[in-house]
C-alpha positions, -999 to +999 in steps of 0.1 A: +295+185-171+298+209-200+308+243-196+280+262-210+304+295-221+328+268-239+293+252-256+284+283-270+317+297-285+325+263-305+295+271-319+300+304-329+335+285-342+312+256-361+293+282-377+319+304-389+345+270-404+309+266-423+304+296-437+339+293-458+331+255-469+315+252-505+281+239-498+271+206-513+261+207-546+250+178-567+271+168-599+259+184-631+241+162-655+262+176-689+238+155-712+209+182-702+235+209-692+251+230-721+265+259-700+279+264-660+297+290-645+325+286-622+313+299-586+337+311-565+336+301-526+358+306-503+394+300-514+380+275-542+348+270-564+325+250-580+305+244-612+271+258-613+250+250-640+234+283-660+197+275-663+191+291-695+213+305-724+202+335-749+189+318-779+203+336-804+218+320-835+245+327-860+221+338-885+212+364-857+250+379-856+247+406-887+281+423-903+308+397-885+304+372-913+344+365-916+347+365-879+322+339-875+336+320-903+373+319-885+357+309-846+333+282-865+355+265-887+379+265-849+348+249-831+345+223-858+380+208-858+378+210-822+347+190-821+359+167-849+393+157-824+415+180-848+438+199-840+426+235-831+439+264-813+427+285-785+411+319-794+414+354-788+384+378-796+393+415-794+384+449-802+355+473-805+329+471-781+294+459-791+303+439-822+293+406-811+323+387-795+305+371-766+272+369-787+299+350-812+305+324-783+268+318-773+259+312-807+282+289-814+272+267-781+237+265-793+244+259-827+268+228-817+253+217-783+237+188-799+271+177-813+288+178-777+300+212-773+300+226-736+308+265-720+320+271-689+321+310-684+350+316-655+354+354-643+385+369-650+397+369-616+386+334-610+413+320-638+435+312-614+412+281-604+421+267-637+436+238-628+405+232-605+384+235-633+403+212-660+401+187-633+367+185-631+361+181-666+389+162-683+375+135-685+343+135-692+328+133-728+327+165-741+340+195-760+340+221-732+350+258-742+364+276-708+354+311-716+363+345-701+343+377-708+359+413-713+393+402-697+424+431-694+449+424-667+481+439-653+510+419-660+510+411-621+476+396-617+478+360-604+448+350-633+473+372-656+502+344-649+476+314-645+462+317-684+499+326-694+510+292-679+480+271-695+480+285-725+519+278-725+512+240-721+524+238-686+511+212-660+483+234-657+471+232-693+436+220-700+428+191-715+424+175-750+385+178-745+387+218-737+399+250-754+404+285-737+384+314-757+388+351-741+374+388-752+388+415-745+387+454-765+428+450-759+444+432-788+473+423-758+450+427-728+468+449-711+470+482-708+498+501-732+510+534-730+528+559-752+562+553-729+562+522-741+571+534-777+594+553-760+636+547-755+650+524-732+664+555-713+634+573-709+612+550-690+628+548-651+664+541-668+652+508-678+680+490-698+661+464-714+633+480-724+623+458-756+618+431-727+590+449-710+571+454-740+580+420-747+564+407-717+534+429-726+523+410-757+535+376-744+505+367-734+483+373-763+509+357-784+499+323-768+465+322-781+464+302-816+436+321-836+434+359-833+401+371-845+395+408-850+362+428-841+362+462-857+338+494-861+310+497-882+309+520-913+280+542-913+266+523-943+274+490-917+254+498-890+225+510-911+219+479-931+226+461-900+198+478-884+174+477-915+181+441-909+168+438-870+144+458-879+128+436-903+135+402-880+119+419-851+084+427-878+088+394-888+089+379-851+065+403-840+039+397-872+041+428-883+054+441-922+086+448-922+093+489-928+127+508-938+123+539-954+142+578-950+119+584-915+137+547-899+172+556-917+175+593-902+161+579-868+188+554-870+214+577-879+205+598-849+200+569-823+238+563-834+248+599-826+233+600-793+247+566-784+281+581-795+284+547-812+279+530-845+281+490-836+259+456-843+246+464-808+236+496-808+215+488-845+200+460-821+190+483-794+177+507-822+157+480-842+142+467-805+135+510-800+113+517-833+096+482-837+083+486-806+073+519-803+055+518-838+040+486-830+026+500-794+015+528-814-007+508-840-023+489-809-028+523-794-046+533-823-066+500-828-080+504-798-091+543-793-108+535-833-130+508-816 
């Protein structure tokens, strides 16, 4: 006869063992699937694929035209079976690294190019995720968003160790891209411009320092993102400003009036980049456009 009390508390056990299992997921259809992201659960993950991707295109990425040069002609010897080199986007904020990165998916999808967008702190699943994909038939690009570490993290010594070509390195079908504002994703301070003696009596100081760049070292192609000139981000903005008339059906308009009001969008942002001109452009279309219907309307 069962012990009712006992019944009832493997249960509770049951229910709590299944709350830390992945749940069962079905295996992603990558002919119809350009993009997952790795899920963390538990003490592993899966693959889960994104059901949309921003459409935006490389024609769409304004003032970046040597940087999307460099990550494009990357992407196409890695497509092509060529030799090619992880990448490393860094610096200002807003100038289009990620963007970069979706663009390039759906401009090469149809040629077998794959993302899989992994969390900074869920790079140390790595080997987890190479697994899964090595060997299937296609490009895959593992890509991690606005990454900085300390030189302790666990993801910190994971990406060192793949991009190093250890046991954990990804496959022939799959390159590692990262962005990060820090050229060595990590933090620097001024002590470490500093002598030997003057940082906790460390004796080999130059090794620190050392260890601080090691990482970024390891990627093949370093691609810089920098700020926008005022003349920049104006014709960058004059730009949106005429693709969103153009979407919208409207006549494109730049004159004085748009140029100050972009100038002064800028100032209140505190910020001059591609992304700020966007949120402008999307600001003044569509308030002069809501004003024209408003006015449409009230003359009928």
């Amino acid at each position: 006869m069962f012990d009712p009390e006992l019944t009832a508390q493997l249960k509770r056990v049951l229910n709590s063992v299944e709350q830390l299992l992945p749940r069962t997921i079905p295996t992603i259809d990558w002919a119809v699937t350009t993009a997952a992201n790795w899920h963390r659960h538990s003490f592993s993950g899966f693959l889960e694929p994104l059901d949309s991707v921003e459409r935006i295109s490389l024609d769409d990425l304004l003032g970046i035209d040597d940087q999307k040069h460099e990550v494009e002609e990357n992407t196409r010897q890695f497509l092509a079976g060529l030799p090619s080199n992880n990448v490393l986007l860094w610096g200002t904020r807003g100038t289009g690294k990620s963007s970069l990165v979706r663009a390039i998916l759906n401009n090469y999808a149809e040629q077998g190019l794959r993302v899989i967008q992994v969390d900074k702190d869920d790079l140390v699943h790595l080997p987890d995720i190479v697994t899964a994909i090595k060997n299937l038939p296609y490009r895959f690009i593992i890509f991690s968003d606005d990454v900085s570490f300390e030189v302790g993290d666990s993801s910190y010594k994971m990406l060192k160790s793949a991009l190093d070509g250890s046991v954990y390195a990804p496959p022939e079908n799959a390159l590692i891209c990262v962005t990060s504002n820090r050229r060595h994703l990590l933090p620097e301070y001024e002590t470490d411009n500093r002598g030997a003696m003057l940082v906790n009596n460390e004796i080999h100081h130059g090794e620190a320092v050392e260890e601080k760049i090691s990482l970024s070292g390891r990627f093949g192609l370093w691609v810089g993102f920098h700020p926008f000139s005022q003349s920049q981000y104006l014709e960058v903005a004059r730009q949106w400003v005429g693709k969103l008339c153009i979407k919208m059906g409207a006549k494109p308009e730049w004159n004085e009036e748009t140029r100050l009001a972009a100038i002064l969008w800028s100032q209140q942002k505190g910020d001059s980049s591609g992304r700020i001109a966007y949120q402008f452009a999307n600001h003044w279309v569509g308030r002069r456009l809501l004003a024209a219907r408003s006015m449409k309307s009230r003359s009928k």
